[in-house]
Wavefront OBJ file of the C-alpha trace (Angstrom):
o trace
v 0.000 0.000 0.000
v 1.393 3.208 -1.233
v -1.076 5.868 0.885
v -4.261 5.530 2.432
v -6.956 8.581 1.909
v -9.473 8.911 4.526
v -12.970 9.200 2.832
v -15.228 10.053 6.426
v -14.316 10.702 10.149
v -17.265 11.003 12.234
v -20.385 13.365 10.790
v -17.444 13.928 8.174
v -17.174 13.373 4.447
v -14.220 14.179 2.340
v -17.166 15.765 -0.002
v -17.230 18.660 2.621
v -13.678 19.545 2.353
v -11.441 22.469 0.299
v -8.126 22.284 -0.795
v -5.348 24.455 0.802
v -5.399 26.407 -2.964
v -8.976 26.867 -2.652
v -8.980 27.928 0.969
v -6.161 30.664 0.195
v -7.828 31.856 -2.751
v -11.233 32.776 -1.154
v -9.506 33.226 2.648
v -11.001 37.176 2.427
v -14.048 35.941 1.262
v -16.285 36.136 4.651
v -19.766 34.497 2.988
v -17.452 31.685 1.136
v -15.424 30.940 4.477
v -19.078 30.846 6.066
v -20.464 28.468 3.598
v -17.355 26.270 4.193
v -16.069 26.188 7.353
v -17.655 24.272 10.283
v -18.089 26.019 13.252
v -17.201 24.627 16.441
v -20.553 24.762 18.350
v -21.832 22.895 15.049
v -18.942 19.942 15.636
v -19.890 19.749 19.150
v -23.912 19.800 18.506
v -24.157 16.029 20.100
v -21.941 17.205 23.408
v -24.414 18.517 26.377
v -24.611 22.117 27.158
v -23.158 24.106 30.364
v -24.098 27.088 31.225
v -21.551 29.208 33.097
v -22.662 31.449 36.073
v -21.629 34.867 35.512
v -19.892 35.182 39.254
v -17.698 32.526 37.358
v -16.956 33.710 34.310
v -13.489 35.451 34.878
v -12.298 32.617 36.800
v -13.488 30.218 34.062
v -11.424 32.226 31.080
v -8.511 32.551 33.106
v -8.362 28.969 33.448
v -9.097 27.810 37.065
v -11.360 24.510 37.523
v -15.107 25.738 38.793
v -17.802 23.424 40.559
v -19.779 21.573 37.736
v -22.106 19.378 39.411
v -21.886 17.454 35.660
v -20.900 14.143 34.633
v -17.061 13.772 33.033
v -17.028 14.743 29.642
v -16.744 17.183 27.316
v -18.904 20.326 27.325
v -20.297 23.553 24.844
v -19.680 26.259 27.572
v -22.345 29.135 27.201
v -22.342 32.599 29.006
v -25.538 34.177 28.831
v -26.690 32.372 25.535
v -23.466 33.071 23.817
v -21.177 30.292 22.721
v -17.699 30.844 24.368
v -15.993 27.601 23.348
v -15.397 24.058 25.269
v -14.625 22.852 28.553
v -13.688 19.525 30.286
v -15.467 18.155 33.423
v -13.922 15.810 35.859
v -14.164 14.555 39.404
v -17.263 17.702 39.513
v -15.328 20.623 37.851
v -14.759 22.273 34.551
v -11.955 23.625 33.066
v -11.488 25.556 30.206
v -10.753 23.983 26.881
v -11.198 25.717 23.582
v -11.920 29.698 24.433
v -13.515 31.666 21.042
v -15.409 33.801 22.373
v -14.447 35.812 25.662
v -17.901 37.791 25.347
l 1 2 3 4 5 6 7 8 9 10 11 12 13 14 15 16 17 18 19 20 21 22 23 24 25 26 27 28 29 30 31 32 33 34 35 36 37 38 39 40 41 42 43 44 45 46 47 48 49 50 51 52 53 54 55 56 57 58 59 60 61 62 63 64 65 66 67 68 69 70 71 72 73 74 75 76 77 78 79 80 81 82 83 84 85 86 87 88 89 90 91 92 93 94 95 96 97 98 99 100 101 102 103
């Protein structure tokens, strides 16, 4: 075997996918890059929700394990209906993960 190409990983099809010359021709292109790229809160639809307290908040982005009364696993962190990013709960706290949004 020579090279292997992975057709689908997940919810994933190599349909979906642009090539590097494609991406860097249309990478000022706002409505293209929204039409192609998959947003992280769409990847993540399946994981449960947390919503962050707001006394919280700056201890959350700044990286220091809160109280999550959650099982282990991986979360979409929300702060007042917006989508900040991802966090990781075990043994009953979250930590930060993947930050996008530090609304």
């Amino acid at each position: 075997m020579l090279e292997l190409n992975r057709l689908r990983v997940g919810n994933f099809d190599i349909s979906q996918s642009v090539d590097i010359d494609e991406l860097e021709k249309n990478k000022e292109n706002k409505i293209w890059l929204n039409n192609q790229i998959i947003s992280l809160e769409h990847v993540m639809e399946k994981n449960p929700k947390f919503d962050l307290p707001k006394n919280k908040l700056e201890k959350f982005l700044n990286g220091v394990k809160i109280e999550a009364n959650e099982k282990d696993g991986i979360y979409k962190v929300y702060y007042n209906e917006t989508f900040l990013g991802s966090g990781v709960v075990y043994d009953s706290k979250i930590k930060r993960d993947i930050i996008l949004n530090k609304s």
